[in-house]
C-alpha positions as CSV (number, residue, x, y, z in Angstrom):
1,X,0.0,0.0,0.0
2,X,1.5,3.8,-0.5
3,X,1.3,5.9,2.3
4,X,0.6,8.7,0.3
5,X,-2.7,8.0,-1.3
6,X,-5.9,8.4,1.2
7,X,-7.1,4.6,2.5
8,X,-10.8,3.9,2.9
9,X,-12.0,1.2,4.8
10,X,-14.8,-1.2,4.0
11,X,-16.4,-4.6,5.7
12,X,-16.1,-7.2,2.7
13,X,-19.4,-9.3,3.5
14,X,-17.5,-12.2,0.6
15,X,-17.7,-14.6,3.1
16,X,-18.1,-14.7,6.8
17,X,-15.0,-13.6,8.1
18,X,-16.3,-9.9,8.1
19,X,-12.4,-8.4,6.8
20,X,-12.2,-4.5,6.9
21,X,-10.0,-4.3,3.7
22,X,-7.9,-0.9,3.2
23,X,-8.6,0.3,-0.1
24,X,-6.7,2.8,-2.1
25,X,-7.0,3.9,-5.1
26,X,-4.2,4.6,-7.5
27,X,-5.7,5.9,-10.9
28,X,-7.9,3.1,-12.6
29,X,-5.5,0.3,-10.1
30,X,-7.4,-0.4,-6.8
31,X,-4.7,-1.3,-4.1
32,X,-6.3,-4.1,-1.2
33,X,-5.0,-4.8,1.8
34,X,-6.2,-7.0,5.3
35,X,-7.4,-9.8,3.0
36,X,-8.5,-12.4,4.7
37,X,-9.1,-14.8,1.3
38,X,-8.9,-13.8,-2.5
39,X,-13.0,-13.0,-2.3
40,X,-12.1,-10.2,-0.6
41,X,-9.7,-8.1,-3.5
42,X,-12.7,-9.5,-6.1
43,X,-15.3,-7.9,-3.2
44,X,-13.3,-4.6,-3.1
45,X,-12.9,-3.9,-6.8
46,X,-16.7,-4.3,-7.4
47,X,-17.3,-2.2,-5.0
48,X,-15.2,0.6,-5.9
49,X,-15.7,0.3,-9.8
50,X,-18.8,-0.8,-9.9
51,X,-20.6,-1.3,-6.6
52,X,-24.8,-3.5,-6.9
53,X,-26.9,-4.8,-4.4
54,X,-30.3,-7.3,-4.3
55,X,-33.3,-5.1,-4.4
56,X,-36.3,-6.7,-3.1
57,X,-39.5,-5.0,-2.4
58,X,-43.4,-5.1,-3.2
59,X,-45.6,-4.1,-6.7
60,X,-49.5,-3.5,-6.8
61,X,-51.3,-6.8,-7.6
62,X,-54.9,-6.7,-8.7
63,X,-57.5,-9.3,-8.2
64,X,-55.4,-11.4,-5.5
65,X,-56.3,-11.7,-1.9
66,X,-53.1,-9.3,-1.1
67,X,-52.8,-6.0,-2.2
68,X,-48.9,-6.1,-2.8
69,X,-46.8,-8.5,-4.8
70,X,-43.2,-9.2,-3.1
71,X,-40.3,-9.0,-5.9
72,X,-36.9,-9.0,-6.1
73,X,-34.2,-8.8,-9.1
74,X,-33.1,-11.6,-10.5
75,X,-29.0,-10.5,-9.8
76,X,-27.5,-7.9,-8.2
77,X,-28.2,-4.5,-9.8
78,X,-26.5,-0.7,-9.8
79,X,-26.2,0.8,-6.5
80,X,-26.8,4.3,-7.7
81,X,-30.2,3.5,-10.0
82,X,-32.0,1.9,-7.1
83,X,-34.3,4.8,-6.2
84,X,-34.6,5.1,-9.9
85,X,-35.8,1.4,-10.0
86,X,-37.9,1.8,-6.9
87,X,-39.6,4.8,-8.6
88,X,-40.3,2.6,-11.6
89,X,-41.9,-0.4,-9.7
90,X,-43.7,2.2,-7.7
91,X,-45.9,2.4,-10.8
92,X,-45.9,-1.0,-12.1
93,X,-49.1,-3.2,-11.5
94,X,-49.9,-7.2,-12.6
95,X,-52.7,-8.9,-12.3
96,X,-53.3,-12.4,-10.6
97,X,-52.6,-15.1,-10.9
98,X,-48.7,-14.9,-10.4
99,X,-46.4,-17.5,-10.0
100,X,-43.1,-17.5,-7.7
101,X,-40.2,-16.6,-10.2
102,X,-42.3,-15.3,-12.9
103,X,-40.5,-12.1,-14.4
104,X,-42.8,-9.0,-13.3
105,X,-40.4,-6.3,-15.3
106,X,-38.5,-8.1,-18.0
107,X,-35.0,-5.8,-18.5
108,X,-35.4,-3.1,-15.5
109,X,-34.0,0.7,-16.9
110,X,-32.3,-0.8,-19.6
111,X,-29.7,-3.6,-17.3
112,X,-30.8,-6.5,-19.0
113,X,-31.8,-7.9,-15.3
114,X,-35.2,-8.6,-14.4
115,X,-37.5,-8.5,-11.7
116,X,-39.2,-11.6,-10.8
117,X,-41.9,-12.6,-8.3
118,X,-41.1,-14.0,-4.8
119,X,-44.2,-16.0,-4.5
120,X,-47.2,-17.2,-5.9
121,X,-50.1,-15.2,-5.8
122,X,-53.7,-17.0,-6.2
123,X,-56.3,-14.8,-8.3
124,X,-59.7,-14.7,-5.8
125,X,-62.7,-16.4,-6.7
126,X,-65.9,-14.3,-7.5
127,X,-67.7,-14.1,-3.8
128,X,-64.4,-12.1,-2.7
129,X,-62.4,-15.3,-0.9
130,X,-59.7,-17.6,-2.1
């Protein structure tokens, strides 16, 4: 590591060992140190170049004894378009029936990853039950 380029500190969550790697960066090179298995240099650089996280959260569902659909993206996706994706699946709606894994939003702003259902959701029957 150079002394003379600032450090930042993160918790690599690779694998259970909870490392805080050093991080600097030198240009396009990110330098890691503390290391506690290769996952973690693999855990830094995507972090720093590129950092995504699982979003999971709910849609509108109509006809379904629920008034929220519980979704999630099928891989990780860009940290800094998440409110951006929220916003969009804020106005999305589907209709019942649903099954668990179907895709709800097929390429989600353009990422090529898509949002699939968590569960099933049963449409109701006529007289209002399931």
């Amino acid at each position: 590591m150079n002394t003379n380029l600032p450090t930042q500190q993160i918790i690599c969550v690779a694998c259970p060992k909870g490392c805080r790697l050093n991080i600097q960066r030198d240009g396009d090179q990110v330098l890691v140190s503390n290391q506690g298995c290769k996952r973690g240099v693999e855990y830094a650089h995507g972090e720093v170049k590129d950092p995504r996280r699982m979003v999971a959260t709910t849609v509108r569902i109509e006809g379904a004894r629920h008034p929220l659909l519980p979704v999630y993206t099928a891989s990780p996706f860009p940290k800094g378009r998440i409110f951006e994706l929220l916003a969009e699946l804020r106005n999305l709606q589907t209709q019942a029936p649903v099954k668990e894994g179907q895709i709800i939003l097929e390429n989600a702003l353009d990422t090529g990853i898509p949002v699939l259902a968590s569960r099933d959701m049963e449409p109701l029957i006529p007289d209002g039950s399931r």
